[in-house]
N, C-alpha and C positions, 0 to 999 in steps of 0.2 A: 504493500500500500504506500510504498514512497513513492514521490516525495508528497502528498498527499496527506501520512497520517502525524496528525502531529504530536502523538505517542509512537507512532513506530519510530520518526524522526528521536526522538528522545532516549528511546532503546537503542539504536544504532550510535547513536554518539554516544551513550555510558560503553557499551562494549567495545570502542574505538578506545575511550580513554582508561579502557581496563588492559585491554591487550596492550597496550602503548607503555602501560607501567611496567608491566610483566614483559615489556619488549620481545610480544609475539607480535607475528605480522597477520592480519584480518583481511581475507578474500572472501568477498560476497559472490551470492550467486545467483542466475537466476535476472542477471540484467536484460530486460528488455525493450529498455526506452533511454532516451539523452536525457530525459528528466532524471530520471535514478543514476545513473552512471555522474550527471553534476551532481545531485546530492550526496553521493554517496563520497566520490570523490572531495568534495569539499567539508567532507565529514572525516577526510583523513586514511580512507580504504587505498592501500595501494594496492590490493590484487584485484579485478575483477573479471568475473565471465558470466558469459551468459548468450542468448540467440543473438542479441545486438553485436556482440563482438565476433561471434562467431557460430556457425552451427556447429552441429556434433558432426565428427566422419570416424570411418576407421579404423583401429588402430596402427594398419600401415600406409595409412595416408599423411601420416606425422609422425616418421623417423627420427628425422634431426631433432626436432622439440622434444620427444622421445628421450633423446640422446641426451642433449643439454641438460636435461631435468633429472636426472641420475647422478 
């Protein structure tokens, strides 16, 4: 319900400032609009995915990233 709900807005930014402490990194998911990806983004998420960014393929349709992420 981002960027829309203004308690989910609120939940996502305590758990940004939670993981930040604990110096984990927060990948959302499940991005499907520019609205969510700014808000989420300017809520401090550096990972995201989702149909926006990309569909699902494969798994030997993405080798190298495969590779990389090992």
């Amino acid at each position: 319900n981002l960027p829309g709900s203004r308690i989910d807005g609120l939940i996502v930014e305590a758990i940004v400032k939670i993981a930040r402490s604990l110096q984990v990194e927060v990948i959302a998911e499940g991005i499907e609009t520019e609205a969510q990806r700014a808000f989420l983004t300017r809520a401090g998420v550096t990972g995201l995915q989702g149909y926006l960014l990309a569909l699902p393929q494969p798994i030997r349709a993405r080798p190298r990233a495969l590779a990389s992420a090992a």
